[in-house]
C-alpha positions, 0 to 999 in steps of 0.5 A: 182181393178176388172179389175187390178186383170185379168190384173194380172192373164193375165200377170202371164200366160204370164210370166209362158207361155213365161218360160215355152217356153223357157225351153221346147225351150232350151230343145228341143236344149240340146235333138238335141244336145245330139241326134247329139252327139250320132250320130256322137258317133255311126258313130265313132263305127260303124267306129271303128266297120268297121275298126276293121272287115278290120283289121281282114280281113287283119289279116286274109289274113296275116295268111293264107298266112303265114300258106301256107308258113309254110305248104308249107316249111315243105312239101318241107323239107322232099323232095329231087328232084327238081321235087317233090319239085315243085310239093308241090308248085305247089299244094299249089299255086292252093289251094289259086290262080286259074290258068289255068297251072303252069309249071317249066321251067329249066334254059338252056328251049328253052321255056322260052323266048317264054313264058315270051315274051307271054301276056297270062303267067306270068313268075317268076324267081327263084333266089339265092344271086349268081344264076337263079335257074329256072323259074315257068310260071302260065298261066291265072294268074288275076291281083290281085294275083300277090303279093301272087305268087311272095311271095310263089315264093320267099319262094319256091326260098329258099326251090328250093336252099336248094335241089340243096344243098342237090342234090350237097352234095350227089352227092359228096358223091356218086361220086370220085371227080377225075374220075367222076364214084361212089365211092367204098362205094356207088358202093358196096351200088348199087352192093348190090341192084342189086344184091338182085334184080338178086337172086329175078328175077333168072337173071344174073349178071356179074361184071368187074373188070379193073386195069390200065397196068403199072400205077405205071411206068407212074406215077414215070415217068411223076408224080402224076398229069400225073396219075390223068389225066390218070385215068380221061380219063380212067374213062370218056371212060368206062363211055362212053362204057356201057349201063345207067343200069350199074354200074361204080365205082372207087374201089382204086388207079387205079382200076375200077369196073363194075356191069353189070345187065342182063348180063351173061358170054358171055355178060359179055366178049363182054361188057369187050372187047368194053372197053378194045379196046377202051382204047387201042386205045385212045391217052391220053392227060396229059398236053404235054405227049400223052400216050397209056394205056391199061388195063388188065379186069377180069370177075366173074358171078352171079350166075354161079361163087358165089352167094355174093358180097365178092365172086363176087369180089374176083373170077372177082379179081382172073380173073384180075390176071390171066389177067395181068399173061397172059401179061395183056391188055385181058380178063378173065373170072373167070372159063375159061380157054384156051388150055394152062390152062391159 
């Protein structure tokens, strides 16, 4: 019986000491399994974590490229020049890209091969859906930004089409289609503006005033078309025969205008006979006919004859008919006269 009892006792703290093994054992494991757990819990934030940060980077990256897009267009919106236009791409490509030189280069550039052909530049071109509007070259230009410029490029290809547009609609606005000199509403438009300019520097100013001998007989004789060509090339040699100040316009049928700025009467005579000759001595070419026109010139002075358009126009008029009354292919100057009183 005495010794059963410590067997007893003995067996008891075996059993308890082999439980309680066993549980702390099997407790031990569920803990490395729940640690295990909230590692791979927390690898899968921290994942998240790190995608979450890529992707706002890259959101990021996104908005700032399409807020200099966007900055980008409304500048070049309010820009009518191809020149000031690039020049706001310009300075918002050198905010976001470093380079070392950024310059436009036309279409007709003898540089262009030269630089497309050269490893230190790269050479972007501006297209429409119909035409090569340019090229841009960016000099020192790495490797990972290329993407950014080609898609700045393509949005200042757009914008650079826009202002060839607008550069082409004005000038059919400003300039009669059939002669190539400015129309009578923008003519009168720069008449003004110089003539403002004139009574603020106290210069002169002359204005000419051609009408075409005999238009009228030609063009019942050869026909409409013949008459077009006649005041093409009448057009085309004034244009040839004045200096780049002055102001050539078409003001109706055929009859032609010229501003001359710091150019007083005897100027005013001298520019009139260079056009009056060289007209006389062209030979026109309309279709199968060779003419020889001439044209009648007459001549009124700021300030020295009238001191505002309307009276400018009206004495140089004046002038002009005396002129075609004289027997036409001369010049007159409003308030001179000859030994005759012509």
């Amino acid at each position: 019986m005495f010794l059963i009892m410590p067997l007893l006792v003995c067996l008891y703290v075996f059993i308890v000491f082999h439980l309680l093994k066993s549980f702390i054992v099997s407790s031990e494991l569920h803990l490395e399994q729940k640690v295990v757990e909230a590692q791979k819990a927390y690898e899968g934030l921290t994942c998240q974590r790190d995608q979450t940060v890529a992707q706002r980077a890259q959101l990021e990256k996104k908005s700032s490229e399409i807020f200099t897009l966007y900055e980008m267009t409304k500048e070049i919106t309010k820009k009518f020049k191809e020149e000031e236009a690039f020049e706001v791409f310009k300075a918002k490509l050198t905010e976001n890209i470093v380079v070392e030189e950024c310059r436009f280069i036309n279409t007709d550039s003898k540089d262009f091969e030269e630089l497309q052909a050269s490893p230190d530049y790269f050479v972007f071109t501006l297209r429409s859906k119909r035409e090569k509007l340019g090229h841009f070259a960016l000099k020192g230009l790495d490797e990972k930004d290329k993407d950014k410029v080609t898609i700045l490029g393509h949005q200042f290809a757009l914008a650079l089409r826009r202002v060839k547009l607008y550069e082409e609609i004005e000038e059919l606005a400003m300039t009669d289609s059939l002669t190539g000199v400015h129309t009578r509403r923008h003519f009168l438009v720069r008449f003004e503006e110089e003539l403002k300019r004139s009574a603020i520097r106290k210069i002169d100013l002359s204005l000419l005033m051609i009408d075409v001998d005999y238009f009228k007989g030609f063009n019942d004789k050869f026909g409409h078309l013949v008459g077009d060509q006649i005041l093409r090339e009448i057009g085309k040699i004034i244009k040839e025969n004045v200096r780049e100040i002055d102001i050539v316009g078409r003001f109706g049928g055929e009859e032609f205008c010229v501003v001359l700025p710091v150019t007083d009467r005897y100027g005013a005579n001298f520019a009139a006979e260079r056009i009056r000759a060289a007209i006389e001595e062209a030979e026109i070419k309309a279709y199968d006919t060779a003419l020889k026109i001439t044209v009648s010139i007459g001549i009124a002075g700021f300030p020295s004859d009238a001191k505002t358009i309307a009276e400018l126009i009206d004495k140089a008029d004046w002038a002009l008919y005396r002129a075609k009354k004289k027997g036409r292919n001369c010049v007159c100057a409003f308030g001179a006269y000859d030994d005759n009183g012509d």
